[in-house]
C-alpha positions as CSV (number, residue, x, y, z in Angstrom):
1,X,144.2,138.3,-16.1
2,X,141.0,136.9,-14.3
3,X,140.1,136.8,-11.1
4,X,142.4,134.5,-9.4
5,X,145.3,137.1,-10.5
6,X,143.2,140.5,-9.2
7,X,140.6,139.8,-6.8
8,X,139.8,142.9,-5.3
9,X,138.5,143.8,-8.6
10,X,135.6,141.3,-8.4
11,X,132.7,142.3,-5.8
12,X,132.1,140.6,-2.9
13,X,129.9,136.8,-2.9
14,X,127.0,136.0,-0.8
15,X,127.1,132.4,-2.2
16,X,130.5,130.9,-1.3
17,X,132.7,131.6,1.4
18,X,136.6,131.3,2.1
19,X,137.8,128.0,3.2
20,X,139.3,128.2,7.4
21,X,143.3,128.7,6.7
22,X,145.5,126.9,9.4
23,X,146.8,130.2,11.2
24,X,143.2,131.3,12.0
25,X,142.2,131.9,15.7
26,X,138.9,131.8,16.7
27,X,138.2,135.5,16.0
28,X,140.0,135.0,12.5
29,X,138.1,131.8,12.0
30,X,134.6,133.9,11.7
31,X,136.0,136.5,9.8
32,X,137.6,134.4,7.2
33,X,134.5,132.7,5.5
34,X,133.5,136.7,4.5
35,X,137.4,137.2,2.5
36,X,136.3,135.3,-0.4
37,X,137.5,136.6,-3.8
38,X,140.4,138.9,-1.7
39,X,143.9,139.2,-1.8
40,X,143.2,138.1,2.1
41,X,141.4,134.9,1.3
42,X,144.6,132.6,2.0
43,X,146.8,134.7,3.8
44,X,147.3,134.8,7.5
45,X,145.8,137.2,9.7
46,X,147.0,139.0,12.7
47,X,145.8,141.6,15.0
48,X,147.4,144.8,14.4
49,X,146.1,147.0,16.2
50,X,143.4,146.9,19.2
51,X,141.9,150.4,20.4
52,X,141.1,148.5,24.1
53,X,144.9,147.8,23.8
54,X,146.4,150.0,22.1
55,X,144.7,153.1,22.6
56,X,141.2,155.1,21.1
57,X,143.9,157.4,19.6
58,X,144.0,158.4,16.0
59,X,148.0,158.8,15.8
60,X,148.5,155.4,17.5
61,X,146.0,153.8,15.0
62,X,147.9,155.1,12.0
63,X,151.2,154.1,14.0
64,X,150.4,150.8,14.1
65,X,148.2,150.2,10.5
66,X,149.3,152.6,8.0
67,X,151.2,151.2,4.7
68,X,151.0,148.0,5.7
69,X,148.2,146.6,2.4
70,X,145.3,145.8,2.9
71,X,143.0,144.7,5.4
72,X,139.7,144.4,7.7
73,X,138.1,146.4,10.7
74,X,135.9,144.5,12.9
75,X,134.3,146.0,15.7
76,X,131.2,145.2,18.3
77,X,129.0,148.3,19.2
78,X,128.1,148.6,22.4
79,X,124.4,147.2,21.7
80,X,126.7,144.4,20.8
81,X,125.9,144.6,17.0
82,X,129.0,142.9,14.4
83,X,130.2,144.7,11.9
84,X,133.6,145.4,9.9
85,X,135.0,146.5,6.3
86,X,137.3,145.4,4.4
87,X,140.1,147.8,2.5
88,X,141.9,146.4,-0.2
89,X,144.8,148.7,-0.8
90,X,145.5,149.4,3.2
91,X,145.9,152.6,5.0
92,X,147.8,156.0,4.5
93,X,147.6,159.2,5.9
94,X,149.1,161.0,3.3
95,X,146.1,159.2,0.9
96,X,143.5,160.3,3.7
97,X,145.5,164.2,3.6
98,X,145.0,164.2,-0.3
99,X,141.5,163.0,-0.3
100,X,140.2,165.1,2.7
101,X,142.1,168.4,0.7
102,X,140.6,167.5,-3.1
């Protein structure tokens, strides 16, 4: 038990930050100080799905995102404000179906 074996359990720091990981591109490399304590902290990243390339479609987002664990949405507002989320357990529709029917 502990936090090394379950993570997401343990809130999120604002005193020490994930180390770069060797994969990392420049975009990864300023997400990945903020995945400290995650089950993303070591892993490599990768760009799964992009609504400028792939679409600003609901059905192609879950297409490309859904049961595949967890994860992070970053975007940039037009006013060019950061900001992004991160999801431990990932992305469903049937989770999204049952929560939006209870």
């Amino acid at each position: 038990l502990g936090q090394p074996n379950f993570p997401k359990q343990y809130p999120a720091t604002l005193d020490t930050w994930a180390d770069p990981v060797e994969t990392d591109d420049k975009e990864m490399a300023i997400l990945r100080p903020f995945l400290k304590n995650t089950n993303l902290e070591t892993r490599g990243l990768k760009l799964t799905y992009d609504a400028n390339r792939d679409g600003w479609d609901p059905v192609k987002f879950h297409e490309k995102v859904d049961k595949l664990g967890g994860g992070i949405v970053y975007c940039t507002t037009r006013a060019g404000i950061q900001c992004g989320g991160y999801n431990p357990k990932g992305v469903s529709v049937f989770i999204l179906f049952c929560a939006l029917r209870h």
